[in-house]
N, C-alpha and C positions, 0 to 999 in steps of 0.2 A: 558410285551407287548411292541412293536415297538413303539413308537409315529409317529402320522398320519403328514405330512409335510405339511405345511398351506401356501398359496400362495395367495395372495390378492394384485391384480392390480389395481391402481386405474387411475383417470385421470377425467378430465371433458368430458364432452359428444361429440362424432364423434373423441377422441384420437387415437382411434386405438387399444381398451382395446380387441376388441372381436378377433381381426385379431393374436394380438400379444398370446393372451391366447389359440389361436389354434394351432399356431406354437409351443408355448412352450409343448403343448401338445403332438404335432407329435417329436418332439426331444425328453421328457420324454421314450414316446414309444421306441423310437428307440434304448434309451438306455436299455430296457426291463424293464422299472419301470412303472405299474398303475398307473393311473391318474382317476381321479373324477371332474368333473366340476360343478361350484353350479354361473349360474347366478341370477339378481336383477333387480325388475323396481319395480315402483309405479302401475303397473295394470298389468294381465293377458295379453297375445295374444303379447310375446315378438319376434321380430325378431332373436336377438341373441342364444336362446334359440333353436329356431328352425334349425337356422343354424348349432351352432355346434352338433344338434341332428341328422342331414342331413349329417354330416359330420364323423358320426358313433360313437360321443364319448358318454359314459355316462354322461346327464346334468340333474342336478337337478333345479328346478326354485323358487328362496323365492318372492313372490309377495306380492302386497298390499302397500310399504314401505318401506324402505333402509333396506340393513342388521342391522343396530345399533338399528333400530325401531323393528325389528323384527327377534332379536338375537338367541330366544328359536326355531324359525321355521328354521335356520342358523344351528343350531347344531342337529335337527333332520332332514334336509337334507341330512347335511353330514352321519350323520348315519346311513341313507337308503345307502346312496350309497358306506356304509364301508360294510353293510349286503349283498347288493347285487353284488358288483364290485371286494371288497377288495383291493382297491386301496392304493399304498404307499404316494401318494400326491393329493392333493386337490386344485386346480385353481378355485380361486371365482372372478368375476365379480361384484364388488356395482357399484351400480346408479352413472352417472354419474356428476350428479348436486349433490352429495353428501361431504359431510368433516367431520371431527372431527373423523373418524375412529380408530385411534390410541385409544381413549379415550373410543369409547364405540364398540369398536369391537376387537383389538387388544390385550389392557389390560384384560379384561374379559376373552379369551381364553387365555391370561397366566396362571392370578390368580386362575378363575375356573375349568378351565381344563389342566392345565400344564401335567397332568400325560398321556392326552390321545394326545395332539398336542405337535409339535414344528412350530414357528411361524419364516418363514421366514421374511428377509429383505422387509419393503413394497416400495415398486417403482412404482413409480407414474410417467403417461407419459406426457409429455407437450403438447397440441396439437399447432401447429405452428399457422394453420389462426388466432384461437382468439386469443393466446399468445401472439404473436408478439405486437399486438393494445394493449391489456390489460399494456403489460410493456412499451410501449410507453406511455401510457394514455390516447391511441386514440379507448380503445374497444366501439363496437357498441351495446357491452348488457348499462343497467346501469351500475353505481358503485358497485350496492347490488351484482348485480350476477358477479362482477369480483373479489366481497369478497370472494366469493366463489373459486375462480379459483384461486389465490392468497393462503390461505388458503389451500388447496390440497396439493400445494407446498411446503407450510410451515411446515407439519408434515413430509413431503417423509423420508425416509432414503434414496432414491436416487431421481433423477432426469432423467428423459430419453425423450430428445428431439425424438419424431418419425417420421416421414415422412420426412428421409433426402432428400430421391429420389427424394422429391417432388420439395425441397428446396434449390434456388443459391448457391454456394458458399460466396457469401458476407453476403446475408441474416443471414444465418447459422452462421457466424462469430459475426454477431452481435445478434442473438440470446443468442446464449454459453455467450458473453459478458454479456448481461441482466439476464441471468437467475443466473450468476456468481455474477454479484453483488449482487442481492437483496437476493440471498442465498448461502453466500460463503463457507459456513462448508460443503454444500450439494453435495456427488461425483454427478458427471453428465455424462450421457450418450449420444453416438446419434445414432440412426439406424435408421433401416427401418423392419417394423412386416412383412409388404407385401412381399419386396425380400431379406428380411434377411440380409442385408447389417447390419454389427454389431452386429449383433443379440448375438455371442456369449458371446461377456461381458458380456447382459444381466444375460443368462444363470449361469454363472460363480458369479455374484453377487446375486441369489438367492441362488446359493448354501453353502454361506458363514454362517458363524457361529457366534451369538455375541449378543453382546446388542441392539437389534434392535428392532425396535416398541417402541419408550418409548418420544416422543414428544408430550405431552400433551398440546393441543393450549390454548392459553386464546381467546377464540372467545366469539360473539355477538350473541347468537342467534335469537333474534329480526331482527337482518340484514342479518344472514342466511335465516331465513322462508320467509321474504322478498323477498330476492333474487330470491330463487327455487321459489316462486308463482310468481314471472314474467314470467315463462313459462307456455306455453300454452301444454299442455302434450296428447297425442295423441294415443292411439292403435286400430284397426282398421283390422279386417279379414272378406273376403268378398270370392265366390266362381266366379268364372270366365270360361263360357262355349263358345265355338266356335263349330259353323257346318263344318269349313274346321281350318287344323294344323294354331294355329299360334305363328310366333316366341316369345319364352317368355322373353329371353333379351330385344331386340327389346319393348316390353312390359309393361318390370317395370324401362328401363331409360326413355320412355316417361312420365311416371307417376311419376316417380322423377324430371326432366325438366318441366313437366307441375306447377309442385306443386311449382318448384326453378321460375318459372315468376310469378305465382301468388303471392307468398310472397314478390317480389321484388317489384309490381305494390302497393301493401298495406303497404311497409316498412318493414316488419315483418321480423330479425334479425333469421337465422336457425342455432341452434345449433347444432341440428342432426336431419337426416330424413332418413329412410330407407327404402326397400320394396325388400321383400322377396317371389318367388315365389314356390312352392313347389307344385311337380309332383310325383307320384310315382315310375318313372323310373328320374327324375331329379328335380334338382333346382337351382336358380340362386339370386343372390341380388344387386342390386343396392343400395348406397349412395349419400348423399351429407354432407359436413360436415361444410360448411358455406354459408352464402350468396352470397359470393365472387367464389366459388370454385364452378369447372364444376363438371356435375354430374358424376359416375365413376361405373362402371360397373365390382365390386371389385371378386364376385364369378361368372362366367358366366354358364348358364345351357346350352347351345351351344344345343338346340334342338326346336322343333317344339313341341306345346302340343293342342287338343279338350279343355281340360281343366286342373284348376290347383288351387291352394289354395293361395289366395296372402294375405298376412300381410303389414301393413304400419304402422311404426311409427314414430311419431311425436315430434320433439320437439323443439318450435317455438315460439318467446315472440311476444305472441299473446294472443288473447280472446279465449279461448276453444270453445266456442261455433262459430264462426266467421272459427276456424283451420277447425271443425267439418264439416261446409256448404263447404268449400274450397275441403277439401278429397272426402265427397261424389261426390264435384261434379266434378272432378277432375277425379274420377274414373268412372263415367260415361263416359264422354267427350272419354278418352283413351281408354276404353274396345271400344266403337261405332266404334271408329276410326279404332279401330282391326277386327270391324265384330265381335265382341261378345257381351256377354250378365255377367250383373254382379249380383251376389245377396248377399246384404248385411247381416251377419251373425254375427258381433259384431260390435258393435261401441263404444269406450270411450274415454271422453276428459274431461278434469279440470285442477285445478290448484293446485298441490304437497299440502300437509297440512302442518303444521310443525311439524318439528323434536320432536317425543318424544322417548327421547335413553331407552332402557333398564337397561341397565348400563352405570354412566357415572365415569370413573375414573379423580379425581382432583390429583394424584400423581401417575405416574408411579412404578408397584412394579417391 
């Protein structure tokens, strides 16, 4: 039998992981090869999920817990979706606030299932706003969670600065610099997922063949769980009804802007925030991917909707409970504003628990 091609992007939260793994997707296609998609959060009611389900591809969702925490649900994902899809490659999304993958995701699908995968190159994307600070020393999370971000880097087999689009030329220059010293064995990339500027390297280093996956960290996990419970972790699906059409873009960048001032007036450092609206003839999402950065209006539903199913999620070094009063109120304030009516349908917020891997490899086989 074929072995199933295993693609696992990684990166810290607002990277650019969901954008890049939908392109990679639509070029898979293109070239007539199946694809399966298997995203990752700590709770139920994921944006990304819904997106690239909106976007027509087969996604599976592992909840509860990182892939590593929750490896046995990982491979009977992917299983539904070889029964139901037969797909030639598999694009996984882990958690953002995540590392040590190599060790307890990576190795394990060598050792244990070698016969049924081949495990691509893993590439991990840099995201620029925190990165930049982080390698300066000027990040605005703590220290614990730049161990993390630091970390991610430290396993990649590649490195992939994204959002060149976004980013000066000088900037960019000294970016590659930093990211080149403190990991100089590590090839590097730079593009952009959104308008594919470089993209094809990417592509081209996934397809490659070799000893890859086999950086095993010597990490902290006391300063990992640390870390990830400085965030204030957020999901949230509510149902939103109007008497007269109203615009849904229009809709979830206010509720992203509403949400990017309130965090700013309390201090509250946003590592990723999103809001996803879904219609049955459309949908749209909004982001924000820092404190510093305007909100962006990444998939647009370009329509008028009575109503629509909005998702938010959160992820904010913040008090979960404090994020919780912020969104509800937050979505009240904006639907009013719209002339509509909102009804709360899930709410969840806390703070990640720590890492317990399923497997954890101490030697690369």
């Amino acid at each position: 039998m074929k072995r199933l091609r295993f693609i696992m992007i990684g990166g810290f939260l607002g990277a650019g992981k969901t954008t890049t793994i939908s392109r990679l997707a639509h070029s898979y296609l293109n070239q007539g090869r199946r694809v399966g998609l298997v995203t990752n959060d700590q709770a139920q009611d994921l944006v990304d999920t819904n997106s690239l389900r909106a976007q027509g591809f087969p996604v599976e969702e592992v909840a509860g817990a990182c892939f590593c925490c929750r490896f046995d649900d990982l491979i009977s994902k992917v299983g539904r979706l070889q029964e139901g899809e037969r797909p030639d490659l598999i694009l996984a999304e882990p958690v953002g606030s995540c590392t040590d993958l190599v060790a307890t995701v990576v190795q394990p699908l060598r050792d244990l299932y070698g016969e049924r995968f081949e495990v691509a190159p893993y590439a991990v994307l840099f995201k620029p706003s925190h990165g930049l600070r982080i390698l300066r020393n000027e990040s605005g999370f703590s220290p614990k969670a730049a161990y993390i971000f630091r970390k991610q880097l430290e396993e990649a087999d590649a490195i992939i600065i994204n959002r060149v689009d976004e980013i000066d030329p000088a900037t960019l220059a000294e970016l590659s610099d930093l990211v080149s010293d403190e990991y100089p064995a590590v090839p590097l990339l730079r593009m952009s997922a959104k308008t594919g500027q470089g993209f094809e390297a990417l592509v081209e280093l996934l397809d490659q063949q070799g000893p890859f996956g086999r950086k095993i960290l010597d990490i902290d996990y006391d300063i990992y769980a640390e870390g990830e419970a400085e965030l204030g972790w957020l999901n949230s699906a509510v149902r939103v009804s109007a008497a007269q059409p109203l615009d849904l873009d229009a809709l979830l960048l206010d509720i992203v802007s509403h949400l990017r001032e309130e965090f700013r007036e309390t201090g509250a450092e946003v590592a990723h925030l999103k809001a996803i609206g879904l219609h049955d003839l459309s949908f749209g999402v909004a982001n924000l991917v820092s404190s510093a950065s305007e909100p962006e209006l990444s998939l647009p539903a370009k329509g008028k909707v009575t109503e629509a199913e909005v998702i938010v999620n959160a992820r904010v070094a913040a008090d979960p409970a404090a994020l919780e009063e912020q969104v509800r109120e937050t979505l009240r304030e904006v639907c009013s504003k719209h002339h509509a009516t909102v009804e709360f349908q899930s709410m969840q917020s806390f703070r990640p628990g720590r890492p317990q891997p399923t497997h954890r490899y101490a030697v690369a086989k």
